[in-house]
C-alpha positions as CSV (number, residue, x, y, z in Angstrom):
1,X,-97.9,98.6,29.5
2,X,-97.7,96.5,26.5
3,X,-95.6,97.7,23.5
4,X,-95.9,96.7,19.8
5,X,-93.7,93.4,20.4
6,X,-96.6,91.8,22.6
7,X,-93.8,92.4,25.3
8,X,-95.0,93.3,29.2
9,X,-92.6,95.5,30.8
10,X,-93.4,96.6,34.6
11,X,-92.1,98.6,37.5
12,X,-92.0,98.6,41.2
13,X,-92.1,101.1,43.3
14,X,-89.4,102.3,45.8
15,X,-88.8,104.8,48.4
16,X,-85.7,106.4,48.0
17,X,-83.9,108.1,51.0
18,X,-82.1,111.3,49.8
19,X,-79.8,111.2,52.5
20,X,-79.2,107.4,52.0
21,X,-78.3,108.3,48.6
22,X,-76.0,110.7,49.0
23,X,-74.1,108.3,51.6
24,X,-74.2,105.6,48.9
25,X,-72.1,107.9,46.5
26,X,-69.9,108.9,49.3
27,X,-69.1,105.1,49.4
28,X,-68.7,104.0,46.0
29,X,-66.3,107.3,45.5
30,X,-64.0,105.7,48.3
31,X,-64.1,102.8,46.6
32,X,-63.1,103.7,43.4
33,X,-60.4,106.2,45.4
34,X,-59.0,102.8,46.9
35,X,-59.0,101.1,43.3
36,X,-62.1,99.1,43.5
37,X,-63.0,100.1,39.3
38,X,-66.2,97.8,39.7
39,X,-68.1,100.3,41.3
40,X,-68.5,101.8,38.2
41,X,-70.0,99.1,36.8
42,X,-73.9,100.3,36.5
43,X,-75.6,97.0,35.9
44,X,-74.4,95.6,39.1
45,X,-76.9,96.9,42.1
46,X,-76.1,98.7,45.0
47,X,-75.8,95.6,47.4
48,X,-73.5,94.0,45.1
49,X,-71.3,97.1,44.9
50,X,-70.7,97.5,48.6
51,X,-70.3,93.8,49.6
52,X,-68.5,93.6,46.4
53,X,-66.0,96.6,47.7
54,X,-65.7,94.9,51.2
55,X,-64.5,91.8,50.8
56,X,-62.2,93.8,48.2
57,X,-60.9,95.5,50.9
58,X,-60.8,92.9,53.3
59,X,-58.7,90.4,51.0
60,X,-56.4,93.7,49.9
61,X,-55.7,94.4,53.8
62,X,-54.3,90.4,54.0
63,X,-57.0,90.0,57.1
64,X,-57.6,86.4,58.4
65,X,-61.5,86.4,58.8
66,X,-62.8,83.0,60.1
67,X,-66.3,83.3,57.7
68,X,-67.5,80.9,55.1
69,X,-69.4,83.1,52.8
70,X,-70.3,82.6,49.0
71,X,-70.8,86.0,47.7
72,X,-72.4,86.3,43.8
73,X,-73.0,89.2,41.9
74,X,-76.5,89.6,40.5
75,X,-78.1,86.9,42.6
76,X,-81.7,85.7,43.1
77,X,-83.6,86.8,46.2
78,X,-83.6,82.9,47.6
79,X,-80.0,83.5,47.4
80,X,-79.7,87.1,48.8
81,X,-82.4,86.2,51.5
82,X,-79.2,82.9,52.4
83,X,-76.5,84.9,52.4
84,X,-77.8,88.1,54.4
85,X,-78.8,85.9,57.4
86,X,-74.9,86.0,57.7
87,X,-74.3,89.4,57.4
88,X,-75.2,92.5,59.9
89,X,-78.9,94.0,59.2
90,X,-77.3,97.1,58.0
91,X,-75.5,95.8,55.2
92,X,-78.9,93.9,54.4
93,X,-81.2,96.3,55.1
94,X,-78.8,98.8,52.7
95,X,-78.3,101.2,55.4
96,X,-75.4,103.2,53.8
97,X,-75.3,105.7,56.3
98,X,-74.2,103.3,59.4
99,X,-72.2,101.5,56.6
100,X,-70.5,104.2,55.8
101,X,-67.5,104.5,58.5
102,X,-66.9,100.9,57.8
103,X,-66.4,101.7,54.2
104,X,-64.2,104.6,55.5
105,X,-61.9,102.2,57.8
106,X,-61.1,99.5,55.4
107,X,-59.9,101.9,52.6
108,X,-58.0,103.4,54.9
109,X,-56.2,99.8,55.9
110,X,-56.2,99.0,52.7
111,X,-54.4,102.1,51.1
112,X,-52.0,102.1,54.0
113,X,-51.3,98.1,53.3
114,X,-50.7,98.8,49.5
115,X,-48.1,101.7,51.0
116,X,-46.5,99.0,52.9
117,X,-46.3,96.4,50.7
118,X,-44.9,99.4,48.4
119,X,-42.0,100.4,50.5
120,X,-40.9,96.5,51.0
121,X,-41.0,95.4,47.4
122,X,-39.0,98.4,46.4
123,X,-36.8,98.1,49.3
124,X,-36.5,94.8,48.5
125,X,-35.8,95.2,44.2
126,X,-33.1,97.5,45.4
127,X,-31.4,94.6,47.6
128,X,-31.7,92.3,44.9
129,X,-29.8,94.9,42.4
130,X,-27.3,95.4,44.9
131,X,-26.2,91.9,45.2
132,X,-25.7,91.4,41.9
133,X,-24.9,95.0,40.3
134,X,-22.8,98.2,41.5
135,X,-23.5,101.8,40.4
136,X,-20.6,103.3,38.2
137,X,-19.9,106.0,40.8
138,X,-19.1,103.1,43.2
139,X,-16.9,100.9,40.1
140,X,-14.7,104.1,39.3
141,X,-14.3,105.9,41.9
142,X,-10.8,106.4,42.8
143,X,-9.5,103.8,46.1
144,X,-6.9,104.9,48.9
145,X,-4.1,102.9,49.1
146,X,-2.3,104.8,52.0
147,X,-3.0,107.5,55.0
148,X,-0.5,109.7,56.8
149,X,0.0,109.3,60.5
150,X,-1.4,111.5,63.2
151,X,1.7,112.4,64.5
152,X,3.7,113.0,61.3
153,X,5.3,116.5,60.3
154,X,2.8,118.6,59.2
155,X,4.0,119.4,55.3
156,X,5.1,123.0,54.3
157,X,5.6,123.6,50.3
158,X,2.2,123.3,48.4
159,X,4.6,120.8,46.2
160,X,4.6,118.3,48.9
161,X,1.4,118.1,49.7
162,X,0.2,117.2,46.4
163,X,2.8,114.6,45.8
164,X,1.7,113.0,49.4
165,X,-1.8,113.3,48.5
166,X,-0.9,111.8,45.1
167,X,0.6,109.1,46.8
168,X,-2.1,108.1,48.9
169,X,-4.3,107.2,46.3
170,X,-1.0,105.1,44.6
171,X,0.1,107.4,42.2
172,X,3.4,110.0,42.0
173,X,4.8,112.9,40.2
174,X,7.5,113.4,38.6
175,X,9.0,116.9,37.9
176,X,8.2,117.6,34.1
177,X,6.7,114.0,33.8
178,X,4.1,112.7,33.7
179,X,2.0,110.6,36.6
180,X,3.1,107.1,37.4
181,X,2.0,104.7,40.2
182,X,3.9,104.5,43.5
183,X,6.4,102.0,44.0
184,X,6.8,101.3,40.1
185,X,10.5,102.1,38.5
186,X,11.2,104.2,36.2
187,X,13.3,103.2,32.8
188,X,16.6,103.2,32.6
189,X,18.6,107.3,31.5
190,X,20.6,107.0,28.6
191,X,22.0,109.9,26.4
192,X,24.7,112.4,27.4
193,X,22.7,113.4,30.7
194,X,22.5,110.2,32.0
195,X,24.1,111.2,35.1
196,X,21.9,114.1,36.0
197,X,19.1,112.0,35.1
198,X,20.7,109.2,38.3
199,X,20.9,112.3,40.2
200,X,17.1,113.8,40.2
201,X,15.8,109.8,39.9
202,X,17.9,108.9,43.1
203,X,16.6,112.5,45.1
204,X,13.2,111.9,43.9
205,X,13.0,108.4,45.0
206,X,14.6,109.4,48.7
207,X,11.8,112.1,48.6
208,X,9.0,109.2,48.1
209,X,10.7,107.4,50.4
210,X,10.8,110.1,53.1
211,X,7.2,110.5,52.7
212,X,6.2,106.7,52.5
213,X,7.4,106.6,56.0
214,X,5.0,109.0,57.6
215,X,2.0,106.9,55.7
216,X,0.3,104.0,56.7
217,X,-1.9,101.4,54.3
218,X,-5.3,101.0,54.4
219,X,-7.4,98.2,55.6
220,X,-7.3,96.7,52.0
221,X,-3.5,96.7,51.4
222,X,-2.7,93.7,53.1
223,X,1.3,93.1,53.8
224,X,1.8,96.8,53.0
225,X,2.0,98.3,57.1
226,X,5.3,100.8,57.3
227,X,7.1,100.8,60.0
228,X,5.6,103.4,62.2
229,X,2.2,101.3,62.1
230,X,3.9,97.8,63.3
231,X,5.1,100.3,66.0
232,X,2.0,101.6,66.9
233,X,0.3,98.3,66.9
234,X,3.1,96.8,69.3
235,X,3.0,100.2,71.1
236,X,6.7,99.5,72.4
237,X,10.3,100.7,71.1
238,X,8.6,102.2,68.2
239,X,11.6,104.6,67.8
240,X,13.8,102.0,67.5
241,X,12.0,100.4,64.6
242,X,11.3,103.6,62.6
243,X,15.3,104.2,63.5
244,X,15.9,100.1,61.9
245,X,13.8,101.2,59.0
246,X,15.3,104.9,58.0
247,X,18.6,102.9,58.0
248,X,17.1,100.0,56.1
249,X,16.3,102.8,53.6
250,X,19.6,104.2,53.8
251,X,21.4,101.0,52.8
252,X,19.1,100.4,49.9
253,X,19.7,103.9,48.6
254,X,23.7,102.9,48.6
255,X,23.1,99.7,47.2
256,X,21.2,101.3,44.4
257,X,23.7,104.1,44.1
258,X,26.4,101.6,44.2
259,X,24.7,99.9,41.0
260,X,24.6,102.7,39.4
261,X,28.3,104.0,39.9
262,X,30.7,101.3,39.5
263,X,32.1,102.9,36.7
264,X,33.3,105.4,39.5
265,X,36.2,103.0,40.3
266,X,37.1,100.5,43.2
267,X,38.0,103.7,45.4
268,X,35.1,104.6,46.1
269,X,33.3,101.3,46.9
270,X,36.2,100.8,49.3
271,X,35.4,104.2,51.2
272,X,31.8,103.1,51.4
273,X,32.2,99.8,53.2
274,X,35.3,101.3,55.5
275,X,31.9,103.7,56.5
276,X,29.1,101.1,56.6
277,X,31.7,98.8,58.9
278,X,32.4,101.6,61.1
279,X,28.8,102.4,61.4
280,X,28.1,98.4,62.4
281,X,30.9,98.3,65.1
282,X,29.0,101.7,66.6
283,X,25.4,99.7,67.0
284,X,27.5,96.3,68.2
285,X,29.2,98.5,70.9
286,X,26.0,100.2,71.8
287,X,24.3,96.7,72.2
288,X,27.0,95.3,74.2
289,X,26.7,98.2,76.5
290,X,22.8,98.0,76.8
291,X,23.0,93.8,77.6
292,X,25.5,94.8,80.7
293,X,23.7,97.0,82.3
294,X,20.5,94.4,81.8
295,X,22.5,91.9,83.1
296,X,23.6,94.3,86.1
297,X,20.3,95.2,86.9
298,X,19.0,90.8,87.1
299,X,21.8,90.1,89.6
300,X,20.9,92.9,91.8
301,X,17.5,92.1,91.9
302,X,17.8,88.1,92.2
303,X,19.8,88.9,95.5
304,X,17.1,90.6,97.0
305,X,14.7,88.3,96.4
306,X,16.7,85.4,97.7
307,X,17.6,87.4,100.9
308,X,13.2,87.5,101.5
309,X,13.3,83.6,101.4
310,X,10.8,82.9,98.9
311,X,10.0,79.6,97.7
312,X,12.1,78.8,94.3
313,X,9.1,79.0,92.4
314,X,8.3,82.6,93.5
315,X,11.9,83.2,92.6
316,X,11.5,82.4,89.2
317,X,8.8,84.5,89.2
318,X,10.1,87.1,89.8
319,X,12.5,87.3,88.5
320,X,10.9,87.0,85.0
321,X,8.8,89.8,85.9
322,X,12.0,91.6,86.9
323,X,13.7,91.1,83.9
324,X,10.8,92.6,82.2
325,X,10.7,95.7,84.1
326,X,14.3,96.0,83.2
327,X,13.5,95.8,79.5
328,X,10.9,98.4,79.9
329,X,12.9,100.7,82.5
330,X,11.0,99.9,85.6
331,X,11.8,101.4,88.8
332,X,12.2,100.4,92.4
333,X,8.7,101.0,93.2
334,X,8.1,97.9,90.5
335,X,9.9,95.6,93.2
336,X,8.4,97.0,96.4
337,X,4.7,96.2,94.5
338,X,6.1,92.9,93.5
339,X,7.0,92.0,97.3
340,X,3.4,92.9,98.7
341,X,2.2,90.8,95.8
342,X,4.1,87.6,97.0
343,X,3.2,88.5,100.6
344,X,-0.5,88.9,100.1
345,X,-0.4,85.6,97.9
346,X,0.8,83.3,100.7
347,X,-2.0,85.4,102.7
348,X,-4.4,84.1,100.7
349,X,-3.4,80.3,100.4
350,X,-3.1,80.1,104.0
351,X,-6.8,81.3,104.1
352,X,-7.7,78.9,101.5
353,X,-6.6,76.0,103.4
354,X,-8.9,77.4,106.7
355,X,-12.0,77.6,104.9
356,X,-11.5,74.4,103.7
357,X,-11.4,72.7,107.3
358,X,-14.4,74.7,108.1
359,X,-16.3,73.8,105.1
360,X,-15.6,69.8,105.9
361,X,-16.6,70.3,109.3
362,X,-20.0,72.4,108.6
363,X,-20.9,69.8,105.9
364,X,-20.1,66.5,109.1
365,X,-22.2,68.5,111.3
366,X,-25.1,68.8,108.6
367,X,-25.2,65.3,107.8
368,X,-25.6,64.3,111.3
369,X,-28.5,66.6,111.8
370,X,-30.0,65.0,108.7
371,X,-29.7,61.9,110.1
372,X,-31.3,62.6,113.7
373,X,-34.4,64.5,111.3
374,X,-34.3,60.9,109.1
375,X,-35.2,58.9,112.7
376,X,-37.5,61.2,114.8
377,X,-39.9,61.2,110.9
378,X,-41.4,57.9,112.1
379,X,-42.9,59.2,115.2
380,X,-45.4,61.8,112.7
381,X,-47.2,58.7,111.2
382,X,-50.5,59.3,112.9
383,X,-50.9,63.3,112.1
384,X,-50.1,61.9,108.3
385,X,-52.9,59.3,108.4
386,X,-55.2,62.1,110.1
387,X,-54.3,64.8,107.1
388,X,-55.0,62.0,104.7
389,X,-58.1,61.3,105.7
390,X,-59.5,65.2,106.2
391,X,-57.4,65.5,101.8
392,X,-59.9,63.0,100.8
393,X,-63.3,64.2,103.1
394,X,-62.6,67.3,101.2
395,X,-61.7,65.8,97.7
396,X,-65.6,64.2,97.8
397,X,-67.0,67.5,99.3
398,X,-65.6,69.0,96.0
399,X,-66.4,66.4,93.8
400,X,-69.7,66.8,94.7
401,X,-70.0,70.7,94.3
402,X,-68.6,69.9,91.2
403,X,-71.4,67.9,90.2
404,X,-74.0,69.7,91.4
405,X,-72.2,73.2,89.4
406,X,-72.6,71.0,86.2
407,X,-76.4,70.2,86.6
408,X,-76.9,74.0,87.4
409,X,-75.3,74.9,84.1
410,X,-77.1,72.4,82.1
411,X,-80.4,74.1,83.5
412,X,-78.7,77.5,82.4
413,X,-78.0,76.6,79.4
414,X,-81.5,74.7,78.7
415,X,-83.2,78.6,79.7
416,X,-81.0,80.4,77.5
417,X,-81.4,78.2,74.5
418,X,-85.0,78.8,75.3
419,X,-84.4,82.3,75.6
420,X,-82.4,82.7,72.3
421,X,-85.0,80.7,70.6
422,X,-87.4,83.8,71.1
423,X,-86.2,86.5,68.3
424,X,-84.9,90.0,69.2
425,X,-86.0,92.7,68.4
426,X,-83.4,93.6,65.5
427,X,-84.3,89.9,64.1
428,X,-87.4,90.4,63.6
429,X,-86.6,93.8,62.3
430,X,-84.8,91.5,59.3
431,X,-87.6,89.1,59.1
432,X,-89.6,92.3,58.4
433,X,-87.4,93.9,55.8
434,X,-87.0,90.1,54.0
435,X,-90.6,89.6,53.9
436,X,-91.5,93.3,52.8
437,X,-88.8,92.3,50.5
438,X,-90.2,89.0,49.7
439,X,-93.8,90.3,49.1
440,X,-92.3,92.9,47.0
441,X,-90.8,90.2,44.6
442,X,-93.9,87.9,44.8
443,X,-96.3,91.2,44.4
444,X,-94.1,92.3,40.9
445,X,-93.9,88.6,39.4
446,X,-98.2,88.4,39.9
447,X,-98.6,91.8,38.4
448,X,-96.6,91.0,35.7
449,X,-98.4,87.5,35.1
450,X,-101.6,89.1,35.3
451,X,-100.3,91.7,32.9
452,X,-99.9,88.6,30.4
453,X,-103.1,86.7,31.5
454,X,-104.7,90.5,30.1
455,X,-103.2,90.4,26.9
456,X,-103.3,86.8,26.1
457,X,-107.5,87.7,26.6
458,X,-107.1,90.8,24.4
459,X,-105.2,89.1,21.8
460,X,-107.9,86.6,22.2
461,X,-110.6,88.6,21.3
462,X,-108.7,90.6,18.7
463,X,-107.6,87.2,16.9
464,X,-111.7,86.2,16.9
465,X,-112.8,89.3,15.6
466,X,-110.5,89.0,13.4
467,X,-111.0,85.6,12.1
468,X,-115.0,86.7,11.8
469,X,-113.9,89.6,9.8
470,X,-111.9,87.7,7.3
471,X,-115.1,84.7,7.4
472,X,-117.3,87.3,6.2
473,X,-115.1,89.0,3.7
474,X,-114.2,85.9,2.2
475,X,-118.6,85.0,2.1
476,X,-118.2,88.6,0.3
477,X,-116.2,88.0,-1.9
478,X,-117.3,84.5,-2.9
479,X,-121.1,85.9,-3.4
480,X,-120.7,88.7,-4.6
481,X,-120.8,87.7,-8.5
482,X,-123.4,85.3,-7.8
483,X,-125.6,88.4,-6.2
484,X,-124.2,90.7,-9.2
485,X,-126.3,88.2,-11.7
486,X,-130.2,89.3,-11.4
487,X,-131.7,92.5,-9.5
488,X,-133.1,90.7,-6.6
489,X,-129.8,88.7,-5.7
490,X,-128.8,91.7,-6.0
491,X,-131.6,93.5,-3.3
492,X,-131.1,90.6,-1.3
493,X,-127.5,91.0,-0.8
494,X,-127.7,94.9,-0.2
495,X,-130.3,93.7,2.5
496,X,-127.5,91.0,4.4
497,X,-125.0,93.7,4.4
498,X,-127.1,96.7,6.3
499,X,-127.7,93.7,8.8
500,X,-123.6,92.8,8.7
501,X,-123.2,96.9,9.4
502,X,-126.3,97.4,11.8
503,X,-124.9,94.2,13.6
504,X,-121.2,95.7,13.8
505,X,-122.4,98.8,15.6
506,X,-124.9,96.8,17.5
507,X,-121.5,95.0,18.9
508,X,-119.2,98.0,18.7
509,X,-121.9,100.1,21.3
510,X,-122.0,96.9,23.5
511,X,-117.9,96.9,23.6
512,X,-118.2,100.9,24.4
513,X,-120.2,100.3,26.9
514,X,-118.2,97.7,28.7
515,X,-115.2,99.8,28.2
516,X,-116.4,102.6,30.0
517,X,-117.9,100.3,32.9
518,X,-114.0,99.0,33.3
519,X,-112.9,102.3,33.2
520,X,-114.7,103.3,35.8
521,X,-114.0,100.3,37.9
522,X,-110.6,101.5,37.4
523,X,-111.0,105.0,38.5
524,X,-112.5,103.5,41.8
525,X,-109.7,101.0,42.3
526,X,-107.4,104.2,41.7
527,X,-109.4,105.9,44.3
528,X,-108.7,102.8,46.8
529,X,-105.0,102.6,46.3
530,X,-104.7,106.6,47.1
531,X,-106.9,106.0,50.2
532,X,-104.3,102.8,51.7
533,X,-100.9,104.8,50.3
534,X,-102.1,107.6,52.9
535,X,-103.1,104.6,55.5
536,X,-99.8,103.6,54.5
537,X,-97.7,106.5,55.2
538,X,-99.8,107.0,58.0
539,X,-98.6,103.5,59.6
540,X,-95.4,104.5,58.6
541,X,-95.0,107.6,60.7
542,X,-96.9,105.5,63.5
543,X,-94.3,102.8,63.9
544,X,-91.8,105.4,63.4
545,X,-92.9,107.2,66.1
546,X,-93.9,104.2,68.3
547,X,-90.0,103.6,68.0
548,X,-89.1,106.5,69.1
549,X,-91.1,106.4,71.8
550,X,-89.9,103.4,73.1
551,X,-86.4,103.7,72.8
552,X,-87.0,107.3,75.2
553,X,-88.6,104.9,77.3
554,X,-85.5,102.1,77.4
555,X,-83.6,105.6,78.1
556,X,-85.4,106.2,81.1
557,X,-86.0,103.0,82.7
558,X,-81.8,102.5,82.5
559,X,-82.0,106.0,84.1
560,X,-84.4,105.1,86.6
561,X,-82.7,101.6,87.5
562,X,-78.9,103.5,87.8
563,X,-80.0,105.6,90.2
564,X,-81.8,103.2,92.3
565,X,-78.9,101.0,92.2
566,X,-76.9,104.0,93.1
């Protein structure tokens, strides 16, 4: 129809699939649930939507496709026609419900790949904080300095526990105090209760003592190990050492208490080193009577090893080892272990020297048999030359198979090339979708030209008319005072315009009359087109059927040919 403007606007007409439709919104709703916003867009068609959403997806999932495709929005239908010979018929042919499961698959990769990538770039933020930063629960939380032992006495008083526990994390308590860290001295009493003060200072300190001795450091506090724990990591005379180190303590307490008393007078520091001599001469005696029995004990034992007449070696030997199961208290089932263990190693060095002669031997005998194999290899000369010549009879026998397999795939390939030059049937399924297409496009842009052929010829006509119209106004107007001037210009005039007006009908019945003939030309046409719509259709439902038919018939001929193979 044409509209005020002189502007042609036109339609073609489509059959729409409901079902199709509905499976087209099914898709562009996943889409715009996987985040592809452009299928909102309503100017862009449906094509461009869904191949649009694909190769969203498809670069979204990080897929390696090898396809070399230049995909436009709004393109022409030489372009569309181009790029769907690339693409599967369905997509071409807009067959949403066989697209549709695609669609389905590749929003589900691509939402699960935008999880993925979601989990590793906040796993990986996280590591990148933690490098650099710490939480304040991890800055200030408190840091143990010290453990108690397994086998330490188990504490009593509620008092004690909390000074140990105190002292653990490097702090202590002080009766009516308050806390300060472990190991750090108090100042200095002073006043009239300064020797009370000394008193609770000195107890308190043999109390964090005592239980500084059952505790041992941490993996962090470096050059800080007690006693107990060097004894546990030597795992020998531990009692000793924790004996070394309760005395070590001891001394330091009288040091400090001597310090702190030498106003007490020269008496008393006499009586204290009359007891810490006495207590020295005790340990001296006690290790004087520890090295003679040691040295009791090695005598013994280097008799009876000289009396099994042992190289000195041995001797030596053992009697290292003896001396070390002297230190650690070994018995006399020690020695008889460390006899059969002499015995069985002359055993075995005797053997070692056998094997050897058999070993030089085996490897003589060997060498001659290689050498008498070496001399009787010239006498197989003639079965050689024999073998050679059958290896190459059959080398040319397979060369020329060869040959001959490569002229019979040359002929193969020849046929199939031939073969594939014929078109399918779902090609020229396309070719008949692109030229329906085609025809379509070709079929709109000549209605519409012929539209503007019409009303260039209407306006046309209208614009003659119209020029005659304003011709004989303006021979009106020019004649009219000359005709106004005497009675008979005037008759005369009155007698040219009935012939103007009879004239004027005379044309206007004539167009009338033409008009109806085209309209009823039209009605006929319109008659026509009804008649090949239902020829149409009617071809429609044919081929459908035909289709149908024949794909039954594809059904049971592979039927037919299974069981006859069968």
């Amino acid at each position: 129809f044409t509209t005020l403007t002189g502007h042609v606007h036109f339609q073609v007409e489509t059959r729409e699939d409901e079902e199709q439709s509905v499976k087209l919104g099914e898709i562009l709703e996943l889409l715009l649930a996987a985040g592809y916003f452009r299928a909102r867009i309503k100017g862009l068609s449906p094509f461009d939507k869904v191949v649009g959403g694909m190769t969203w997806c498809i670069t979204t999932c990080n897929f390696d496709i090898d396809v070399d495709l230049l995909f436009q929005e709004n393109a022409t239908i030489g372009q569309k026609i181009a790029l769907t010979e690339k693409i599967p018929h369905q997509i071409q042919g807009l067959d949403f419900i066989h697209i549709f499961p695609v669609i389905q698959w590749l929003v589900k990769r691509a939402i699960e790949t935008r999880e993925e990538m979601g989990d590793y770039v906040r796993a990986y933020s996280i590591s990148q904080f933690q490098k650099n930063h710490r939480l304040p629960e991890e800055v200030y939380k408190p840091q143990r300095k010290y453990r108690r032992q397994r086998g330490a006495e188990v504490l009593t008083d509620e008092e004690s526990r909390v000074h140990s526990t105190l002292l653990e994390y490097g702090r202590s308590v002080d009766k009516g105090r308050a806390s300060v860290p472990a190991g750090s001295h108090p100042a200095p009493p002073g006043g009239s209760d300064g020797s009370e003060e000394d008193q609770l200072q000195a107890a308190e300190e043999m109390r964090i003592k005592s239980l500084m001795t059952n505790m041992a450091a941490m993996e962090n506090e470096e050059g800080k190990l007690t006693a107990s724990a060097v004894g546990q990591l030597v795992g020998l005379q531990s009692e000793e050492i924790k004996q070394i180190a309760s005395e070590y303590a001891e001394k330091q307490s009288e040091r400090s208490s001597e310090e702190r008393s030498e106003r007490y007078g020269p008496l008393q520091q006499h009586r204290r080193a009359v007891a810490s001599l006495n207590k020295h001469i005790q340990q001296k005696t006690k290790e004087l009577s520890c090295t003679s029995c040691i040295s009791a004990a090695l005598s013994l034992q280097t008799v009876t090893l000289q009396e099994l007449s042992l190289p000195d070696s041995a001797v030596c030997v053992c009697v290292c080892v003896c001396v070390c199961c002297v230190c650690a208290g070994g018995s006399h089932s020690v020695l008889e272990k460390l006899r059969a263990l002499v015995t069985m190693n002359e055993s075995l060095k005797q053997q070692e020297q056998e094997f050897r002669a058999h070993c030089r031997e085996e490897m003589t005998r060997l060498q001659h048999n290689i050498e008498e194999l070496k001399s009787s290899s010239g006498q197989d000369t003639d079965e050689e030359k024999l073998i050679d010549k059958q290896y190459n009879a059959d080398r040319e026998k397979l060369q020329k198979i060869r040959l001959l397999m490569a002229r019979r795939n040359r002929e193969i390939a020849i046929l199939q090339r031939k073969i594939d030059e014929v078109p399918s049937r779902a090609e020229l399924t396309q070719y008949q979708k692109r030229f329906i297409e085609l025809y379509s496009h070709v079929s709109a842009t000549h209605k519409e030209t012929k539209q503007f052929f019409t009303l260039y010829n209407t306006l046309d006509d209208k614009k003659v008319y119209l020029e005659k119209e304003v011709n004989l106004l303006n021979s009106i107007h020019d004649n009219f005072q000359q005709a106004m001037a005497s009675s008979a210009a005037k008759e005369q005039f009155l007698r040219q315009m009935e012939q103007i007006v009879e004239g004027i009908k005379h044309s206007r019945i004539k167009m009338e009359k033409k008009k109806q003939e085209n309209k009823m030309r039209r009605d006929q046409l319109n008659d026509e087109y009804l008649e090949l719509l239902d020829k149409q259709r009617l071809y429609f439902k044919t081929v459908k059927d035909f289709k149908e038919e024949c794909r039954k018939n594809e059904m049971l001929l592979s039927k037919l040919r299974a069981k006859g193979a069968s």
